[in-house]
C-alpha positions as CSV (number, residue, x, y, z in Angstrom):
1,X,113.1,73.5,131.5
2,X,114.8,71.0,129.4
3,X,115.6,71.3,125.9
4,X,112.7,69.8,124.0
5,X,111.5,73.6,123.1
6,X,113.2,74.3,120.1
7,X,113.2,78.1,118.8
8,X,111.8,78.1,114.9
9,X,114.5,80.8,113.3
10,X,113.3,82.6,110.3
11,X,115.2,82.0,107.0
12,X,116.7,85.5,106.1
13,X,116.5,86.6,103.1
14,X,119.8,89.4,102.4
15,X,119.4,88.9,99.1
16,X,116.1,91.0,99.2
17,X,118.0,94.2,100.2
18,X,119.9,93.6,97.1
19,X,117.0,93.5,95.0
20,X,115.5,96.4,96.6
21,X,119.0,98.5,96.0
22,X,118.8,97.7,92.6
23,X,115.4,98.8,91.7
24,X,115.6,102.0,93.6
25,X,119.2,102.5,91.5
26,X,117.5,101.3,88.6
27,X,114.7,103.6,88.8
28,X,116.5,106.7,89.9
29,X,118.3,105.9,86.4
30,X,115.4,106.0,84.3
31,X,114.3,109.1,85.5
32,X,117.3,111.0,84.9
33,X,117.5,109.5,81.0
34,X,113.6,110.6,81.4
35,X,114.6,114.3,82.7
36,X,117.7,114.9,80.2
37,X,115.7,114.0,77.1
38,X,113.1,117.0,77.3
39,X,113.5,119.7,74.8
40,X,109.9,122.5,74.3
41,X,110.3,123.4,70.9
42,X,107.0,125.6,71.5
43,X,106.1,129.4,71.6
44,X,103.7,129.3,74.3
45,X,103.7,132.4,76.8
46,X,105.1,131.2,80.5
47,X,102.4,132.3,83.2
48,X,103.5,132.8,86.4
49,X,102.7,131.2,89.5
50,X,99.5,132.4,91.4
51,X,101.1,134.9,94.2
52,X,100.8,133.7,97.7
53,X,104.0,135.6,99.3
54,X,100.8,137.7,101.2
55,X,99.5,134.1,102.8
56,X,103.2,132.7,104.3
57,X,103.3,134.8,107.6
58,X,99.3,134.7,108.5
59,X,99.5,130.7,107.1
60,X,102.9,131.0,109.6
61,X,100.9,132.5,112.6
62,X,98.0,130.4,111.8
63,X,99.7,127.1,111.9
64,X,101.8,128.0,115.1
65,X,98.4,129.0,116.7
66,X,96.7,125.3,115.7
67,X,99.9,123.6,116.7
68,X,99.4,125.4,120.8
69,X,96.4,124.1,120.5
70,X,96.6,121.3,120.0
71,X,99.6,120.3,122.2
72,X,97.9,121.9,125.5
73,X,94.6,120.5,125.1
74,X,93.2,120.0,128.7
């Protein structure tokens, strides 16, 4: 071949990462002010959590089952 093919390179654009890096730092920042700034001044009675420490081991067994399945399908 001779060298009339010439190869197009795309322009890269590092400065993109930057941007990118910034935002995510940016953002993370905000959320933190967002996080520090909460104060309940209210009486209200805590309820706790629905109770689902009888479901881990069958959910366990369950999901190990589904996963055997799955992988030795014939």
């Amino acid at each position: 071949m001779d060298c009339r093919i010439v190869k197009i390179k795309r322009m890269r654009t590092p400065h993109m990462n930057n941007v990118k890096y910034l935002l995510i730092v940016v953002l993370l920042f905000l959320t933190g002010l967002a996080q520090g700034q909460t104060e309940f001044d209210d009486d209200v009675e805590d309820v706790p959590a629905a109770p689902i420490d009888g479901l881990i081991v069958p959910a366990l067994i369950a999901a190990a089952y589904y996963g055997y399945k799955k992988t030795n399908k014939k």
